[in-house]
N, C-alpha and C positions, 0 to 999 in steps of 0.2 A: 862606557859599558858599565851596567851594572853588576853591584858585587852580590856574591849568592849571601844566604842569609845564613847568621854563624848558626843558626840549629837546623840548616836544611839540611845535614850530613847527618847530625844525631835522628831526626824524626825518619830517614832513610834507611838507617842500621833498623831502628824499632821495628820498622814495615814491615821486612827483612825477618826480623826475628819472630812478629808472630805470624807468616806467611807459612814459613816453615814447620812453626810449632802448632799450627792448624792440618796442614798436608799430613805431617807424623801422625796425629790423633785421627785424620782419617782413615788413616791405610789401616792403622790399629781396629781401627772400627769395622773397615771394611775386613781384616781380614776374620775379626770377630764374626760377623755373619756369615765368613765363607763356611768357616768351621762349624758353625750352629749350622750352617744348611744340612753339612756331610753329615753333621751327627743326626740329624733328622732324615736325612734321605734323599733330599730335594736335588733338584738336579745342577750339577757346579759348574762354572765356566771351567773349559780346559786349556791348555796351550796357543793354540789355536782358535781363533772365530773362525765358525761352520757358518754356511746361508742355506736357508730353505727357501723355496719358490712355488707360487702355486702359479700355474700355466695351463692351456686348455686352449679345444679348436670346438667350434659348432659351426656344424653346415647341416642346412636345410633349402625345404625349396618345392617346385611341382615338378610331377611327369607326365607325360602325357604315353600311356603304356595302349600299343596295338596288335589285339588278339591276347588280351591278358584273362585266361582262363576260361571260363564258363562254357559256352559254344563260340564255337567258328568266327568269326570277325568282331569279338568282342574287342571295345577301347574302353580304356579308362582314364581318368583326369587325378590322378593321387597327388598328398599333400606326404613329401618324403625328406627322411632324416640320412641325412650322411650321404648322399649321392657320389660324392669323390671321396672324401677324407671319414673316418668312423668319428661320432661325436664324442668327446671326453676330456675329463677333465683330471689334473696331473699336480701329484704333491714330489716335489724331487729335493736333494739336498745332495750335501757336500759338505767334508770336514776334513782340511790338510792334517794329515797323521807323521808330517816329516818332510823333507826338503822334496820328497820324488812317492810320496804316499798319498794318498789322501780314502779317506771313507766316503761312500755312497750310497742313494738310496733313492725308489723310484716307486709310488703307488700312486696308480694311473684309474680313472673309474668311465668304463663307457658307459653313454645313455641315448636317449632318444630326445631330441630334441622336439618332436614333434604331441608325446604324451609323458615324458620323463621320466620314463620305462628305465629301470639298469641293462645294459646289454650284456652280453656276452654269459646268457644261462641263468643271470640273476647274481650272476657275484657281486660283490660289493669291490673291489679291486680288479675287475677280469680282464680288464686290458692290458694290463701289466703289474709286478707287484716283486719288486726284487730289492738285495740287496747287495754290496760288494765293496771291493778294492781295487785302485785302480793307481797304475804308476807309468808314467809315460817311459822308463825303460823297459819293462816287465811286462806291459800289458793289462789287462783288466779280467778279473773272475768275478763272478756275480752269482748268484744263488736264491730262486724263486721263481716265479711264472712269467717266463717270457718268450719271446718271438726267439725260433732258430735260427743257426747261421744261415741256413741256405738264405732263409729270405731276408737277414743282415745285408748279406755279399751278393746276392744272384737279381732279389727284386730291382733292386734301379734300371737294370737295364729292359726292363718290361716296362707297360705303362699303367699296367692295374695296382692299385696300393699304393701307387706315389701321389706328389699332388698336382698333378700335371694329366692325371688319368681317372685313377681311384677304384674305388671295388668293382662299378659299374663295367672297367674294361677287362676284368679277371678272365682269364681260361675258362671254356666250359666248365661249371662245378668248382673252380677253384680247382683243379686237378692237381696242381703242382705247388698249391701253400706257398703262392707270391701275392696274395691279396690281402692280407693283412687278419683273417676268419683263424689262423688256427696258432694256437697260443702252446706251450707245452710246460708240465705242473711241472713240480718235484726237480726242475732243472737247474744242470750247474753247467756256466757258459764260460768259456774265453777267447779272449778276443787280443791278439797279439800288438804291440806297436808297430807303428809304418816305418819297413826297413826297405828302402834304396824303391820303393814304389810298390812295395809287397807287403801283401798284410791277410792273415788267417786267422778261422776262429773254428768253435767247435763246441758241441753243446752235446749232454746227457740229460736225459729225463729219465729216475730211477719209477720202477713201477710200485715201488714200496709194499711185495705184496710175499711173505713169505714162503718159501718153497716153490716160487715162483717166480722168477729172478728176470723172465724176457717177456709177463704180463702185462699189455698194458706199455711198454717202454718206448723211449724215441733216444734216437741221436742222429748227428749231421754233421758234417765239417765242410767248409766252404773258403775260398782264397780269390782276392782281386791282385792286377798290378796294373798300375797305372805308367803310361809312359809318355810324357809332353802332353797331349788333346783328345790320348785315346787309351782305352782302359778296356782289359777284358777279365771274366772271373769264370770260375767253377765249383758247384757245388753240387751236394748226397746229403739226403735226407731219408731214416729210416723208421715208420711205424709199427711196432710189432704190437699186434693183438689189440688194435685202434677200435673204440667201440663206444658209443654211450646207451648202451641200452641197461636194462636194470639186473641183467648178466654178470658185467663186467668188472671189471677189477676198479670202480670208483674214486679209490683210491690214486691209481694209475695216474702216469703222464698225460694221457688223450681219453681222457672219462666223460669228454664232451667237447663237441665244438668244430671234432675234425668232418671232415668233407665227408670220410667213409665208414662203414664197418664192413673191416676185413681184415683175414688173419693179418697179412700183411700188405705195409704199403712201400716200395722204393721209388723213389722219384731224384733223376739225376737235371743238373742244368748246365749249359756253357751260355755265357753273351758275350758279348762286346760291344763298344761306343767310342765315337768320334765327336768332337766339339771343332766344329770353324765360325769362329767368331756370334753371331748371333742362331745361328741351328748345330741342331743337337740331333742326330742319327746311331740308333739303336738296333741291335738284333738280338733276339733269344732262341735258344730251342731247348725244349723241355721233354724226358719222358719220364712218366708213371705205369709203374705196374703194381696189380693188384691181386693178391690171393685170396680166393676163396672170399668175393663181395657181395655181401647182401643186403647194402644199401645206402643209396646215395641223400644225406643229408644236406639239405640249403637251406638258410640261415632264413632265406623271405618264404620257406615254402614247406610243405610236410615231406616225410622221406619217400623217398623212392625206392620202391622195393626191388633186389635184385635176385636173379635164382643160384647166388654162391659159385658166381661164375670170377674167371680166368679174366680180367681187362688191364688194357695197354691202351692210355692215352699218350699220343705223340702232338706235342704245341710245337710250331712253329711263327713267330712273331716280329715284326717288324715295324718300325715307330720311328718318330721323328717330332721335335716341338719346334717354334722359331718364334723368335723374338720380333713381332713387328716394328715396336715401340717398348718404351721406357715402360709401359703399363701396359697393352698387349700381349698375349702370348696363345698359339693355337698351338695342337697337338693333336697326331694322328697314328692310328694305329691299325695294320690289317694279322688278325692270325686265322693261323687253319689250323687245325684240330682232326685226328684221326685217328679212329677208335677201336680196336677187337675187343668183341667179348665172344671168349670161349667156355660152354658149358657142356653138357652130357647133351643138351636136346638141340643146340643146334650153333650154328657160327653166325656173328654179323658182326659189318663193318661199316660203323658210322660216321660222316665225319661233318663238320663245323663249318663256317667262312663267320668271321664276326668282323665288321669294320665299325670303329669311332672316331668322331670328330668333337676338339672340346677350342670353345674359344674363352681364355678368361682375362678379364679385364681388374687388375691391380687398383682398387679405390684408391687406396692408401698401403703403408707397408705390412698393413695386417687383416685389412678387409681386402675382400677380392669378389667378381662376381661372374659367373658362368652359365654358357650354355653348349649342354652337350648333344651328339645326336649318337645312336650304338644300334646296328641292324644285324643280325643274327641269323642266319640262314644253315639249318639240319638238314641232313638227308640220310637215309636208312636206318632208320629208327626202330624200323620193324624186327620186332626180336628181341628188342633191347631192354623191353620194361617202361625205355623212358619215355614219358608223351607226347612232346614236345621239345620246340627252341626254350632258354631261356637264358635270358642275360641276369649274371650275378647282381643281386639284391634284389628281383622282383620273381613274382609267380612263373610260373612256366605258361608257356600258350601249350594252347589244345592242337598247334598246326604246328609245322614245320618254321615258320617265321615268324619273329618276333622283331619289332620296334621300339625304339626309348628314345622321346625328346624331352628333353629336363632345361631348368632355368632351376638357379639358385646363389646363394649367398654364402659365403663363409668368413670366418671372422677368427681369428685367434689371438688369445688372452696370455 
């Protein structure tokens, strides 16, 4: 065996010595810069590394719409953005603040995939834009423009707004703000941790308008519990003084975007779901009442004028998806819909039948491709104002019935 060499111990210590006396002169240096940043402004590493993410969905695609507007049997062939999912793109972060803390933050931008239009009234954040704390004993508060509880806890169990369904299977009108259309300003939300299968949340939207403390405002609270394969929830959502016309309190919680203007709106939910093994069965029922409405806003279409009437929508919903295959999944869904509106000149009662069928086929774990089909059938319209069937995201028909067959692509980033 060979012997080490008598100065491989001395040039070892040396290494040794200027390794160390290199590392020292850098942390000096580094911390030299820390300190020139703060005394400057610039922004400092903290305790903690925080991650930012940017993330995003676009879907697009064609429909094929029958009986969409003009006269009597008109079809159309459209080139449409967001058929299931709203297109948008999402800046989110996160920064542990302690062993059970952490800071958050969420600005989300909708657009139109098809002209690159900004959604949601032209904001530049409008599909979401919050920020908050969040502690998995404590729960999470957040503070900014976002989606209430009801449709936190109540949408899943419907099939409009998820992505297994999407805007296209909304409630007439979106009645019940489980479609993902109506956002609330000024709001501060929370959302509790999951205890023993139970978990609640609750949300204010201040109207910020002074002397005037219930203009303009929204709040909701809403609760699931989940037990083995089956889960059921409830929630109350309330709109006081909902309005985007150039009246309103602008400022306000709902100064754009909501379904209605009218003094108020309450709208209550119950559902529940059952999972065995590859299908998934769903029920909801929803009601809305309205005070004093004068008119119904949709997102694809100009308003609809009402004459400051008394209305009561009642949804009834029942849905199902199943898993063919590893990448297959259909999903189907039947609701009814039935409607009073009470005014000084006269009563009517109208009610709905919509059924959809969506089949989507998993490219990969982020691409997916679909076709859906969604039939719409009104009756007693007369009296009402409104003119026609229409299914949420497109014009209203001039008839009683409406059609939507779609093919499309989604993709998320």
């Amino acid at each position: 065996m060979r012997a080490a060499h008598p100065d491989a111990a001395h040039t070892k210590t040396m290494l040794n010595t200027f390794y160390e006396s290199t590392w020292a002169s850098a942390k000096r240096s580094l911390k030299t810069v820390s300190c020139c940043a703060f005394t400057l402004g610039l922004p400092c590493a903290a305790q903690a590394q925080g991650t930012v993410t940017i993330s995003g969905l676009i879907d697009g695609g064609l429909a094929y719409v029958d009986d969409f507007g003009g006269s009597r049997g008109t079809r159309s062939l459209q080139a449409k953005s967001g058929d299931i999912n709203v297109n948008r793109w999402t800046l989110s972060g996160n920064e542990p603040l302690g062993p059970d803390l952490s800071a958050l933050f969420v600005l989300a931008n909708g657009f139109s995939v098809m002209n690159g239009a900004t959604g949601q009234q032209g904001r530049m954040f409008g599909f979401q834009s919050y920020a908050g704390l969040a502690s998995h004993a404590s729960g999470t508060v957040t503070f900014g423009r976002q989606f209430d509880s009801m449709l936190q806890f109540v949408q899943p169990f419907a099939l409009g707004g998820t992505p297994y369904g999407g805007v296209a299977f909304a409630h007439p009108f979106d009645n019940d703000d489980l479609a993902n259309y109506t956002r609330t300003n000024n709001a501060v939300k929370y959302t509790s941790p999951m205890m023993r299968g139970f978990q609640f949340g609750a949300t204010y939207g201040f109207s910020n308008e002074a002397g005037a403390f219930s203009n303009n405002r929204a709040f909701s609270v809403a609760g699931t519990y989940a037990h083995g394969a089956c889960s059921a929830g409830a929630s109350y959502v309330q709109f006081d003084g909902e309005s985007n016309l150039a009246t309103a309190n602008t400022q306000g919680a709902e100064p754009a975007g909501a379904p209605f203007n009218a003094a108020r709106q309450r709208t209550a939910g119950l559902g529940s779901a059952c999972t065995w093994d590859r299908l998934h069965v769903s029920a909801i029922v929803t009601r809305t009442q309205l005070d004093n409405a004068t008119s119904i806003n949709n997102v694809a279409d100009t308003p609809i004028a009402l004459r400051g009437e008394d209305i009561v929508f009642r949804n009834a919903e029942l849905n199902a998806r199943y898993a063919l295959t590893n990448r297959w999944t259909v999903a189907t869904a039947y609701t009814f819909t039935s409607g009073s509106f009470a005014s000084p000149s006269g009563h009517a009662s109208p009610t709905w039948h919509q059924f959809g069928l969506i089949g989507i086929d998993a490219l990969s774990a982020r691409t997916d491709a679909y076709a859906e089909a969604i039939d719409q059938r009104a009756n007693g319209l007369a009296g009402t104002g409104i003119p026609g069937a229409q299914i949420s995201n497109f014009s209203h028909a001039t008839g009683p019935n409406q059609l939507v067959l779609a093919l499309g692509l989604r993709h998320r980033f």
